[in-house]
N, C-alpha and C positions, 0 to 999 in steps of 0.2 A: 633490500638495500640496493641491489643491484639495479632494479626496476627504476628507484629514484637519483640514483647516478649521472646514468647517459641524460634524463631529460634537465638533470639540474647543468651539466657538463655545455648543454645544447643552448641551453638559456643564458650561460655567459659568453660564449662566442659570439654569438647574436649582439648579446651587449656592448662586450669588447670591439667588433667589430665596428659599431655604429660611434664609437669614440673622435675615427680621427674621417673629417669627412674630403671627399676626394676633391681636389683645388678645380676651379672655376680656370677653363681656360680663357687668357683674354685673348682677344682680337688686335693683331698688331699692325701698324700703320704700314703704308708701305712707305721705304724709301726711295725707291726708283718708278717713276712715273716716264713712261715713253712719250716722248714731243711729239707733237701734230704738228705739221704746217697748215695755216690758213687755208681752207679749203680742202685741203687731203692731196693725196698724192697726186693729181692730175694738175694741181694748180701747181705745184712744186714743179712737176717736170716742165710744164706752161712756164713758168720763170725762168727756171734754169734755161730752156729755150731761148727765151726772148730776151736774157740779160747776158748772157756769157757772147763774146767777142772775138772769133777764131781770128787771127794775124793772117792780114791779106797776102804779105807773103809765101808762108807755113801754107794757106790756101795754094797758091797757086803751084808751089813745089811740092804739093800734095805731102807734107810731113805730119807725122801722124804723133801721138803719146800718150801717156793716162799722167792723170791730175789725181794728186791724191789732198786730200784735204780735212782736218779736224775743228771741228767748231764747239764751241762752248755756249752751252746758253743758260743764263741765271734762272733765280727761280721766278722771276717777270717776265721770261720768253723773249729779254732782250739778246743779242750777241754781246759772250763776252771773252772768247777768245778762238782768234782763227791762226795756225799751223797749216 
């Protein structure tokens, strides 16, 4: 009796087991995607160069300060909000 026990005991675990199967993980999207500027960062700082406009005076009395600044860009790469 004992003999046919353990493997009858062995054979529904097995069974039981394979009832509930284990979930499929999905793959989720991101939602934050980091901006590129056109060209990568050398062209960036190339702009930033050529377009920012130091005040001839602040030049000349050599005054110095940081710019701080927040930009918004939609999901078109347009600007859509600058702080």
């Amino acid at each position: 009796m004992r003999t046919l026990l353990l493997p009858a005991l062995l054979i529904c675990s097995v069974a039981a087991a394979q009832e509930h199967p284990l979930p499929v993980p999905t793959r989720e999207r991101p939602y934050d995607v980091a901006t590129r500027f056109p060209g990568g960062s050398e062209a960036m700082l190339r702009y930033f160069a050529d377009s920012c406009r130091y005040p001839v005076e602040a030049w000349e009395k050599r005054k110095e300060g940081v710019v701080l600044a927040t930009i918004g860009v939609d999901r078109r790469g347009r600007i859509d909000s600058v702080r």
